[in-house]
SEDREN-767371 format. One record per residue (C-alpha): residue in one letter; x, y, z. Coordinates in pm, 1 decimal, decimal comma. Layout:
<nodes>
> a:X:Y:Z
...
</nodes>
This chain:
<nodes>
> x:0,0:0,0:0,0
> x:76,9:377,5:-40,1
> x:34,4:655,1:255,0
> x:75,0:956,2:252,3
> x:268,8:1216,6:535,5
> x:414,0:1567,5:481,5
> x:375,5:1523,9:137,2
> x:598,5:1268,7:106,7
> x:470,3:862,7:8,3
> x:618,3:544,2:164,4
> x:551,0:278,1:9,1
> x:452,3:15,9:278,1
> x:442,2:-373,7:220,8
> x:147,6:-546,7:437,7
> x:33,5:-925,6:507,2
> x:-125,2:-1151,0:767,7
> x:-452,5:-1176,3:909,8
> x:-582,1:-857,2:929,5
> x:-680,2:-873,8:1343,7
> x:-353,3:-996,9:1406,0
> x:-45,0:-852,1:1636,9
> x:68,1:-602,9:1456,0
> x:515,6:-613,7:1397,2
> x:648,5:-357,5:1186,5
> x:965,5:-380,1:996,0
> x:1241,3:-124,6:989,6
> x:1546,9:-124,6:725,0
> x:1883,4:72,6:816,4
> x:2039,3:328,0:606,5
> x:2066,8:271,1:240,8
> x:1861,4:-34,0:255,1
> x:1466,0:-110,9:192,8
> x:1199,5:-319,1:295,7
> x:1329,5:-622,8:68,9
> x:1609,5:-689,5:322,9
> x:1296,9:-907,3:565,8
> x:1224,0:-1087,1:256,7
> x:1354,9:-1402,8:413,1
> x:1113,6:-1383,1:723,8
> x:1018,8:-1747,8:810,3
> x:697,6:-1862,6:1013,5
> x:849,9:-1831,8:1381,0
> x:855,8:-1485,2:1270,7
> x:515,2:-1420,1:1086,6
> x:285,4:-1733,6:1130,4
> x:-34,1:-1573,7:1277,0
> x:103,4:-1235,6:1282,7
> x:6,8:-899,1:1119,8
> x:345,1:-817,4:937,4
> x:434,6:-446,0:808,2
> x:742,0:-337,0:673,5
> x:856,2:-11,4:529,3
> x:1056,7:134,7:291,4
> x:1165,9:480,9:492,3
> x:1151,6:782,8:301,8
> x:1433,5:824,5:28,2
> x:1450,7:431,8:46,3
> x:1321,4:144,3:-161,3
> x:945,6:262,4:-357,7
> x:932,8:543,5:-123,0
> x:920,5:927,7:-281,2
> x:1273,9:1060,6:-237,3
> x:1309,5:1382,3:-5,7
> x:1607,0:1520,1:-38,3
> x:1743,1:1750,3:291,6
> x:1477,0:1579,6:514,0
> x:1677,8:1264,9:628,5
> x:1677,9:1290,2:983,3
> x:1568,9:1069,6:1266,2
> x:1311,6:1304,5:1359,2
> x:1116,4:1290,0:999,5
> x:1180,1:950,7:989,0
> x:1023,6:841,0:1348,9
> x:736,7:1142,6:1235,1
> x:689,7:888,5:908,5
> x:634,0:571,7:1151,6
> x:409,9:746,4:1424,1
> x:194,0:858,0:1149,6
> x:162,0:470,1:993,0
> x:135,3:336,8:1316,2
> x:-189,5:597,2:1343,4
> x:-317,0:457,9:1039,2
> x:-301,1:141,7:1211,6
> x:-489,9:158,5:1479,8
> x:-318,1:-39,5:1712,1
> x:-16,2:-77,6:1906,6
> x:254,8:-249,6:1731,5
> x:575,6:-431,7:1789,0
> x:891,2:-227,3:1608,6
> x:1184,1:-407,1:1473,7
> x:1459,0:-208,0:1318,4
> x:1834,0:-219,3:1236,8
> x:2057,6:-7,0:1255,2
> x:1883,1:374,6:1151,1
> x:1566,1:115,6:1159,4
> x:1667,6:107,5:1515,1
> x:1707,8:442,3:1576,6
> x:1369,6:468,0:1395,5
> x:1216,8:237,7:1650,0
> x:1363,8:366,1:1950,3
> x:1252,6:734,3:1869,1
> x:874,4:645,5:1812,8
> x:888,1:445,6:2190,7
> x:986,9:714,4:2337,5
> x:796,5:949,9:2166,1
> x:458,7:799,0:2108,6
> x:476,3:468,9:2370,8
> x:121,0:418,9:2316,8
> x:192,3:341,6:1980,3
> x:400,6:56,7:2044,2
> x:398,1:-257,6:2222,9
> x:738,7:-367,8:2253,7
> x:1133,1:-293,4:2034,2
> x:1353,8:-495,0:1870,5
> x:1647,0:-312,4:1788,1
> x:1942,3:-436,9:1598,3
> x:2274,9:-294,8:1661,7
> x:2127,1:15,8:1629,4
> x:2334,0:346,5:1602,3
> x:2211,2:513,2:1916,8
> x:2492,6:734,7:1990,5
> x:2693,4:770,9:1688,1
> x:2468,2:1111,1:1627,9
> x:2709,3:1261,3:1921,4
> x:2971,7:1447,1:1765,1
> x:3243,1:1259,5:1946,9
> x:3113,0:967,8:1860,9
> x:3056,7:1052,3:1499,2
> x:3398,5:1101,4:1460,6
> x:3552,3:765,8:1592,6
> x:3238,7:628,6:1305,7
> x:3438,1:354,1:1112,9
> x:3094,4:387,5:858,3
> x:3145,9:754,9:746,6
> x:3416,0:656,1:493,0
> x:3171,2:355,3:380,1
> x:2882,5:582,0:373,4
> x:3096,2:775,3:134,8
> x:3202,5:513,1:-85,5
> x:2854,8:364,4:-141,8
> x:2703,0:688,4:-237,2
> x:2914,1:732,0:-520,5
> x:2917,0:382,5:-614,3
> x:2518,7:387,3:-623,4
> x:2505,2:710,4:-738,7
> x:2690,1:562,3:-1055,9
> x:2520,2:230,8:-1081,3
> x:2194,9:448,2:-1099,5
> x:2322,3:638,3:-1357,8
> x:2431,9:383,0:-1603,3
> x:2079,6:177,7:-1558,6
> x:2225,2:-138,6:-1385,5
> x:2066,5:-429,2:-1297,7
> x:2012,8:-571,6:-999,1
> x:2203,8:-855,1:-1109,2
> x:2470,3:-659,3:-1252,7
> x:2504,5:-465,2:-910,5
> x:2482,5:-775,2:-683,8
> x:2761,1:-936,8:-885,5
> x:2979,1:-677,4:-799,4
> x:2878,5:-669,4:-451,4
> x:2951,6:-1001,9:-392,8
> x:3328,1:-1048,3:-414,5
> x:3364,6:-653,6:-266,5
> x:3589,0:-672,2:77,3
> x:3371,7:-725,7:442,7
> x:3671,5:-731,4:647,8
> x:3987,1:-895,1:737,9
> x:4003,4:-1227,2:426,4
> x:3602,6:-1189,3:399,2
> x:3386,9:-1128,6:99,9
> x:3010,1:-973,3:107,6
> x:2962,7:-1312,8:-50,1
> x:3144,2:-1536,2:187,7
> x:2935,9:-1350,9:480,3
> x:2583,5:-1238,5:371,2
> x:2332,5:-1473,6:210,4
> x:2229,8:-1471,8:-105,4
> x:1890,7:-1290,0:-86,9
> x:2054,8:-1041,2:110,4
> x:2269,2:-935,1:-131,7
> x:1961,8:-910,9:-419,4
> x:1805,6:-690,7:-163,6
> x:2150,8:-480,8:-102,9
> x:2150,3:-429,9:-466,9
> x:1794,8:-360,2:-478,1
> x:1824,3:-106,5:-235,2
> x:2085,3:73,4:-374,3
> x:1937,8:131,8:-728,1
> x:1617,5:263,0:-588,9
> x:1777,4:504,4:-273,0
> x:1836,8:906,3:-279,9
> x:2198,4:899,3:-291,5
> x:2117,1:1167,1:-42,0
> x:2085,6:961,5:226,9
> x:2407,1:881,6:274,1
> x:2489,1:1218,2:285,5
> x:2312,7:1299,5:555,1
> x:2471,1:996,5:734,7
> x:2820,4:1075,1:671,6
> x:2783,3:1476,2:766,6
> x:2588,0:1401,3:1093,8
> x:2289,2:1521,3:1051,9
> x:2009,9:1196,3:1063,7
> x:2108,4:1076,0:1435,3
> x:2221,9:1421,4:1568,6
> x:1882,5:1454,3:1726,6
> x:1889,9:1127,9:1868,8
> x:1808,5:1136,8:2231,2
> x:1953,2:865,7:2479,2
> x:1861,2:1054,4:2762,0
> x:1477,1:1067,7:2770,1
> x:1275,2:774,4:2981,7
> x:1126,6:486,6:2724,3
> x:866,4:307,4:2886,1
> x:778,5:21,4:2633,6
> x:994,6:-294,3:2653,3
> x:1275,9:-304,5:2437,7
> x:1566,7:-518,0:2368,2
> x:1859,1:-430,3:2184,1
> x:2112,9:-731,5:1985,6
> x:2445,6:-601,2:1908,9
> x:2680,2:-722,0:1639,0
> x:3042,9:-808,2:1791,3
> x:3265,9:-559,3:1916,7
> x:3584,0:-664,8:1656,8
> x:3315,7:-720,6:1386,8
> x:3223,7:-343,9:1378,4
> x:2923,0:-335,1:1551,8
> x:2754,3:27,2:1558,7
> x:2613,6:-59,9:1959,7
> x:2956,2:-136,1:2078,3
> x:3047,8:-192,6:2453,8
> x:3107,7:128,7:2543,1
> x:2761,6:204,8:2391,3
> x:2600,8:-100,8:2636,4
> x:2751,4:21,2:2927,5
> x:2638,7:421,7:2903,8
> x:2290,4:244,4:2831,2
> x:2288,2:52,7:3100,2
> x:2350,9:304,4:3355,9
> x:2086,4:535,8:3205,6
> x:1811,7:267,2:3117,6
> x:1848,7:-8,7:3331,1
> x:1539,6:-194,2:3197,4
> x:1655,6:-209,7:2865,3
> x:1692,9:-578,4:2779,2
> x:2049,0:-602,3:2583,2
> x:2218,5:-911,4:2424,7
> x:2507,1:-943,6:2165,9
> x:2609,6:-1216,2:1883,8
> x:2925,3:-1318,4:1928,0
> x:3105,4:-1292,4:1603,3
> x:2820,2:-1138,3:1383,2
> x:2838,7:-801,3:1200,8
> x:2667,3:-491,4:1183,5
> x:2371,0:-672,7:975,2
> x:2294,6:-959,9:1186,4
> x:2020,6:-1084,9:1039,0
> x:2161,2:-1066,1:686,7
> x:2466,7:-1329,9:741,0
> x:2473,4:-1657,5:687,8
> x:2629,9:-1734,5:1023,2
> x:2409,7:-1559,6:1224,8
> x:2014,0:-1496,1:1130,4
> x:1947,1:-1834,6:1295,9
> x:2034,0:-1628,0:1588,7
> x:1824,3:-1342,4:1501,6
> x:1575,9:-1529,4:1405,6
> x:1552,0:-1644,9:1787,4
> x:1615,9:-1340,4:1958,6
> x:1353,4:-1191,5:1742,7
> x:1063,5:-1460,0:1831,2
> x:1162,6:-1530,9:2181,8
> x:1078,9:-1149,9:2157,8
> x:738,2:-1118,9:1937,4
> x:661,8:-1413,0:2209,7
> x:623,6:-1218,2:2499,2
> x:523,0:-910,5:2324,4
> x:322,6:-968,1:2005,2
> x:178,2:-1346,1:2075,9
> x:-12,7:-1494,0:1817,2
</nodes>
């Protein structure tokens, strides 16, 4: 389906019984709603499930300047109004961010939030700057902003993902499945270059706020530390201190896009619906 808010469209992908639990579906930066493709029935058996391309993402209208969290979480709170009902959010990485904005903003809104090694502080100028991602934010958008230009396929564009470098002696191939790269490629064809833009210079988390109370359940699964995870440690620990019932839990040995490796979405896959268990049962 299509709605409408602020003039902008987001194109929004729904299925499931319609008087089911509602879980919505939030992609990170650069990515779309073809990333939860793979969703298997732990996950959406008997379950109302949404997901969302963001604005400047996917089939969504492209925006350009208004890439912040703040119009992003305003996008969500106004689908979850359309709604109805109180939904669980699941997000990675600016997904999480995404997710973790609208709880604390709008808690009646939402029952309960996944968040995957979401990005909570890196809008902190200090933080910003130790950001291993800013030069890979960089890259991409030129990269995509090429591909885009010359037509490519998705094909063409996920065969040249594949064998690109994912740290120390590891491909994109070698560590993300199959489908995800499709979707990478997928998603990079269809962004606002844009986007990145505003991710490199600051601006989409700077208004991130890891101060405020949030009242709804959430639980937060980091990537490993040495992996590059964008909730590291030092990340855990502040959050800790200043939300102690914030549930938090880490993969040892996964990257930033958990749920997209090979090695690890079994993982996810049980974090997530030990999760949508207690807080979206069918």
């Amino acid at each position: 389906m299509r709605m409408e808010n602020g003039g902008v469209e987001l194109n929004v992908e729904v299925e499931g019984p319609t008087d089911a639990r509602l879980v919505v579906f939030l992609h990170g930066v650069s990515g779309c709603s073809r990333t939860y493709d793979f969703l298997p029935p732990e996950i959406t058996a008997g379950r109302r499930i949404v997901r969302v391309d963001l604005r400047g993402h996917g089939h969504s209208d492209h925006a350009p300047g208004t890439y912040a969290i703040d119009r992003y979480g305003d996008d969500v709170v106004a689908l979850l109004r359309l709604l109805d009902r109180p939904a669980v959010l699941v997000g990675h990485s600016l997904g999480g961010v995404t997710a973790w904005w609208v709880a604390q903003k709008e808690p009646e809104l939402v029952a309960g939030a996944f968040l995957e090694d979401p990005p909570l502080y890196m809008g902190e100028p200090e933080e910003h700057e130790k950001n291993v991602a800013i030069p890979v934010f960089l890259a991409v958008r030129e990269r995509a902003a090429a591909w885009q230009a010359d037509g490519a396929t998705i094909e063409a564009v996920a065969a040249q993902l594949a064998p690109a470098p994912l740290g120390p002696e590891r491909t994109m191939g070698d560590v993300m499945t199959e489908d995800a790269i499709a979707a990478r490629a997928e998603a990079l064809l269809l962004m606002d270059p844009g986007v990145l833009d505003q991710a490199a210079d600051r601006s989409t988390l700077a208004d991130t706020d890891t101060s405020s109370p949030v009242s709804v359940p959430v639980l937060v699964l980091g990537a490993d530390d040495s992996m590059g995870s964008a909730f590291p440690a030092r990340h855990a620990d502040r959050l800790s201190k200043s939300h102690p019932d914030v549930e938090i839990a880490r993969v040892s040995g996964a990257g930033h896009g958990i749920h997209d490796e090979r090695e690890f979405r079994a993982a996810y896959v049980r974090h997530l619906a030990a999760f949508l268990d207690r807080h979206a049962s069918r």
